[in-house]
N, C-alpha and C positions, 0 to 999 in steps of 0.2 A: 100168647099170654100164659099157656099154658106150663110153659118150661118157668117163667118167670116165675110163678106159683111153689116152683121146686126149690126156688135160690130162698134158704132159710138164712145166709151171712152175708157179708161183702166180698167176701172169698169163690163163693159159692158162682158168682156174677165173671168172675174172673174164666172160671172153667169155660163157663157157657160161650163168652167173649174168644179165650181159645179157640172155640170150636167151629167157629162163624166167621174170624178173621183170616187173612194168608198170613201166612208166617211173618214174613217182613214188616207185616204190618201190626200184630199184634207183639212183635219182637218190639218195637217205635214204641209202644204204650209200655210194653212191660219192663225194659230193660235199664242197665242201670249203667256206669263206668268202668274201666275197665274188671277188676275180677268181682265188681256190684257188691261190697263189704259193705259199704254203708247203703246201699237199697237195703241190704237185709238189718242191717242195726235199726233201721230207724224203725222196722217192727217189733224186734227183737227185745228192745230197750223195754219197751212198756210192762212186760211182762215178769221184768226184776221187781218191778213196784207194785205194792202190796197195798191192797186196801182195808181203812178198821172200822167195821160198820157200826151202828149204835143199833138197838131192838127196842121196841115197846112204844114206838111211836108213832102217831096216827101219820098214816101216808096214803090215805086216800085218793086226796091228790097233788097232784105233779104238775109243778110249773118248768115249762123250757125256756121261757121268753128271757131274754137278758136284751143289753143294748149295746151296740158295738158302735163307734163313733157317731155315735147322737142318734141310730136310727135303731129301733126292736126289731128285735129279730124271735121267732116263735120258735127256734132252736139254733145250740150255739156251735152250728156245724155250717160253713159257708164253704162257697165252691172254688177253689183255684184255678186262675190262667190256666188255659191251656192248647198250644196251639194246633191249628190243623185237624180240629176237633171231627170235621166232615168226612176224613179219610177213615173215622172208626164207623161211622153210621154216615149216611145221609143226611140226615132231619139234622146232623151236628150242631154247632153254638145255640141255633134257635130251641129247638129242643131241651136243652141244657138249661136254658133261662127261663123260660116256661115253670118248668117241674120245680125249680131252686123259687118262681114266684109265688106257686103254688105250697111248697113246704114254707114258704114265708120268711126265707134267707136271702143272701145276698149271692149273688151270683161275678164274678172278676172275667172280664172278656180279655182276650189276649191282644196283643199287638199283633201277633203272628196266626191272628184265628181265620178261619175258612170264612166268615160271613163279618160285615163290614159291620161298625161301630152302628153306623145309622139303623141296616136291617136288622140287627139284635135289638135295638130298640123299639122300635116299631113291633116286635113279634110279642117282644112283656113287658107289662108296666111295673115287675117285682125293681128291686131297689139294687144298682147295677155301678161295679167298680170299673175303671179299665184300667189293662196293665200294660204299661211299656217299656220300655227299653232305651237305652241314649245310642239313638244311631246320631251316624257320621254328621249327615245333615240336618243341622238342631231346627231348618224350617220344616221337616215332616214333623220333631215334638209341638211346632208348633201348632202348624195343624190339626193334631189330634186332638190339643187341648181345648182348640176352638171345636171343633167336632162333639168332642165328649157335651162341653160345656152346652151345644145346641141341642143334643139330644138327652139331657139330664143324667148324665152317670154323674151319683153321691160323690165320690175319688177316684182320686189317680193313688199309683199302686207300680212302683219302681222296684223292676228286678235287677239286684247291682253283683250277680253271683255268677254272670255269662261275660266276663270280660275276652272269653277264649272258648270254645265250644269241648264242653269234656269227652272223654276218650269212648264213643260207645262200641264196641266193638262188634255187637249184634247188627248193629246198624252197616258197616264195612263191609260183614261179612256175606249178607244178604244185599249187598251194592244197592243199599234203598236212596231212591233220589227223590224229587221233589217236583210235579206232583210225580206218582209212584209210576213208575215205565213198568211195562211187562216184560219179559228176557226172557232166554231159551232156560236160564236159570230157576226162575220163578212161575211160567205159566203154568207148569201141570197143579203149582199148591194153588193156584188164584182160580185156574180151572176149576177146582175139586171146590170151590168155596162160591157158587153158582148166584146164588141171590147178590153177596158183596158188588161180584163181577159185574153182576145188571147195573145196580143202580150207581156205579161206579162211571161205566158208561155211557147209561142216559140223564145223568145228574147234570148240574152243569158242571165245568172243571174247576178242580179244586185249586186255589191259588191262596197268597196271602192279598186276601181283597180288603183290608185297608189300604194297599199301596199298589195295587193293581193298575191304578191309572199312571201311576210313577213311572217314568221313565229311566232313573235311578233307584228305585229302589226295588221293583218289580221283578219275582223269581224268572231265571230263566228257567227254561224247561232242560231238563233231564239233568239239573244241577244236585248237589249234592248240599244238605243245609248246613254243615260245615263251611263248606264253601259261602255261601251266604252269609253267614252270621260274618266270617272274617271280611269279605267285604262290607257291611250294612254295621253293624256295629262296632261303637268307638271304644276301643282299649285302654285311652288315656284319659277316662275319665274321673274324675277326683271328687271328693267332697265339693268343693266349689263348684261342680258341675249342677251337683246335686240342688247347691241350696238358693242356686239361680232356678231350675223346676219349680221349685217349693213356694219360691216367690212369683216365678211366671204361672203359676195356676191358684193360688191363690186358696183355696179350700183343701178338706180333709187328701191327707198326704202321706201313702205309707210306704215305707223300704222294706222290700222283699229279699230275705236270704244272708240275714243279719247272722251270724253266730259265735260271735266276739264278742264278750261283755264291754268292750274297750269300746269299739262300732257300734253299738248300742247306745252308749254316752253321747258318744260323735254326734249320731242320728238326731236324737232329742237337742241337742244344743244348736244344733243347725234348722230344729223346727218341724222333723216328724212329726205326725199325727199316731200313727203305731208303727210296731216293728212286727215284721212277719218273721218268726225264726223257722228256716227254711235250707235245707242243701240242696234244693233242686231236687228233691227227689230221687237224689243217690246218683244222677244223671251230672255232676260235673267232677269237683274233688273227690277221688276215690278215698276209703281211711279215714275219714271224717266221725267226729261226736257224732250220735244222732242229736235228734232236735229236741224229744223229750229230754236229756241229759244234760245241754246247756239251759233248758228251761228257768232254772231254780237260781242260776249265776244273772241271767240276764235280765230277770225280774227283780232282782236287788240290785242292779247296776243302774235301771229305768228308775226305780224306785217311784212310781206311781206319775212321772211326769209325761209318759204315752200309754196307750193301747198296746198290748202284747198279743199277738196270736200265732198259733202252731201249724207248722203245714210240716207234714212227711210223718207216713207209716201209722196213720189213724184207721184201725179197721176194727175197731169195736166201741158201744158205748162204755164200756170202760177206758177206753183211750182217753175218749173226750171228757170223762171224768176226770182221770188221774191228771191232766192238763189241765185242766181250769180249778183244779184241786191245789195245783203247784203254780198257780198264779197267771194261766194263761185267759186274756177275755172271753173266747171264743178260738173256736179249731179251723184248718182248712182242710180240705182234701180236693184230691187230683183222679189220681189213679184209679178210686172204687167208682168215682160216676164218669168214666170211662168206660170201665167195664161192663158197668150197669147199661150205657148209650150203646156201646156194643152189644151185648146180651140182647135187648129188646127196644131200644129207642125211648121215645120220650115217656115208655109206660114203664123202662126197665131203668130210670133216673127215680120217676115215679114211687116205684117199689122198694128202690133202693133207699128213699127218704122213708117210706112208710116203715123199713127193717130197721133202720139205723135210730129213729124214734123210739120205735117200740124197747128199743134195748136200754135207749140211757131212760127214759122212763122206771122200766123195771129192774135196773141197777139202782137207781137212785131210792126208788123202793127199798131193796134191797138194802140199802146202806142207811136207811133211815134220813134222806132227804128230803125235803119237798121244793126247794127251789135252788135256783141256780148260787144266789148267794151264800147257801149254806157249806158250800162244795170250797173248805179251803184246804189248810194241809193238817186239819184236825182230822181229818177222812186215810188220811195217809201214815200207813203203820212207822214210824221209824224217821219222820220226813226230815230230821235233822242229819239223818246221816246222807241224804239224798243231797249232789251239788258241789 
């Protein structure tokens, strides 16, 4: 706990994680498509945007609470998909849900997570998305949906941005497979990283355990998730795929990795509940807008008929400011409570909500706010030129 005490950012979470991880495997959390242009936009962007604070206002205190599809949330920062969560820490998915119940958010389980829809359930009772994906065979979505539906996840939460798996070349180059093999290549870094090693080994094994039991669907060993995704997921799936989901589940329903005002429109006409704008986290199309950039185009495209929220390249509370400033409900993030789960487990997700609070608190201070409504593009220097 004590290194935890040291991480003053989200950035800060990142080093520590570094330093704890093997290479291969902290390359899997960090890296982005091929020369990673839009990993670094989708940070990079936030910091063209200029914030115009008002003074003299009593901001004693600070409300975070806002609501994102019918449910409060006590801050408008939720957790993204994310898969194989166990290969960064142990304690993985469960851990993750926990801390996200405890900061009083939502937490999005992945299709592709380390621990199965039911056992994430079972572990919190905070308020829980899951996210999938249109494999090949539509009777695994169906099962999930009967799944979700028995174990109470709020929505489903459709990623439609993996039609092909993007170029990671960190991932190639360190021949990371699924779960992770040891090589003549790789042991002396997994050696050197001695704690990982242990409970890597006396853990159980890491698999995609929603589909473990599958005898179709189920990883083989020493495969590569390229390899995977191109068998297990359908390429030719279309709007009409979509809005057959929409109707087979029946409740709150969002498209993940929307960033065409055009597919924005689509989405809602077809019966979205929100739109997640989303690149994958710089992890599929390389050259890509970042997400804060289309923000502004696809909020006047929605025009107030879904839920908007932002995933990719949030690592401060002025992030989540200048985004919900520019019309976003609420924020996601991936990558920082990764780092944090690596860094120190269910205390370093922990921490990372207790930093990441304290910031838009005292920005919001700072800008003369006191609650989330107040945060529109009056906060925003210039916001006409923004879009």
């Amino acid at each position: 706990m004590s290194q935890l005490k040291s991480c003053f950012n989200l950035d800060d979470f990142r080093v520590l994680a570094k330093s704890r991880l093997p290479r291969m495997i902290f390359d899997y959390l960090d890296g982005g498509s091929d020369d990673e242009v839009t990993l670094r936009r989708n940070q990079d962007s936030f910091s063209k945007i200029q914030l115009m604070p008002r003074v003299l206002r009593n901001v004693e205190n600070i409300d975070l609470s806002t609501m994102v599809l019918g449910q409060k949330v006590d801050i408008p920062l939720l957790l993204s998909p994310t898969g194989q969560t166990r290969m960064f820490h142990h304690s993985g998915e469960v851990a993750v849900a926990r801390a996200a119940a405890r900061a009083g958010t939502i937490y999005s389980l992945s299709s592709v997570s380390s621990t199965s829809i039911e056992d994430t359930a079972a572990a919190s009772g905070g308020c829980k998305w899951f996210q999938i994906y249109v494999w090949r065979d539509r009777q695994i979505i169906r099962e999930f949906m009967t799944r979700c539906r028995k174990s109470g996840y709020h929505a489903l939460c459709l990623t439609v941005d993996l039609p092909v798996h993007g170029n990671r070349e960190r991932d190639l180059r360190n021949r990371l497979t699924f779960p992770a093999a040891l090589t003549l290549k790789t042991a002396m870094d997994v050696m050197s990283h001695p704690r990982w090693l242990y409970h890597y080994l006396t853990s159980p094994k890491i698999e995609i355990a929603n589909v473990a039991s599958s005898a179709k669907a189920a990883v083989s060993d020493g495969g590569g998730l390229m390899d995977y995704i191109s068998r297990q997921f359908d390429s030719t799936v279309d709007w009409d795929d979509v809005a057959w989901m929409i109707e087979q589940w029946d409740g709150p329903f969002l498209i993940k990795g929307i960033v065409n005002p055009q597919d924005a429109r689509r989405a809602v006409e077809i019966g979205a509940s929100g739109i997640i704008i989303s690149n994958h986290g710089g992890r599929q199309l390389d050259s890509m807008s970042s997400t804060i950039e289309v923000l502004p185009q696809i909020v006047q495209a929605v025009a107030g008929r879904a839920e908007i929220l932002l995933d990719g390249g949030v690592r401060r509370g002025t992030d989540v400011i200048k985004a919900l400033a520019l019309g976003a409900t609420a924020v996601m993030i991936g990558r920082p409570y990764l780092y944090a789960l690596a860094a120190g487990g269910e205390e370093g997700v922990d921490r990372m909500f207790e930093l990441i609070r304290a910031e838009i608190i005292r920005d919001m201070a700072l800008l003369g706010c006191t609650k989330i409504s107040q945060l529109t593009t009056a906060v925003i220097f210039n916001a006409q030129e923004i879009g």
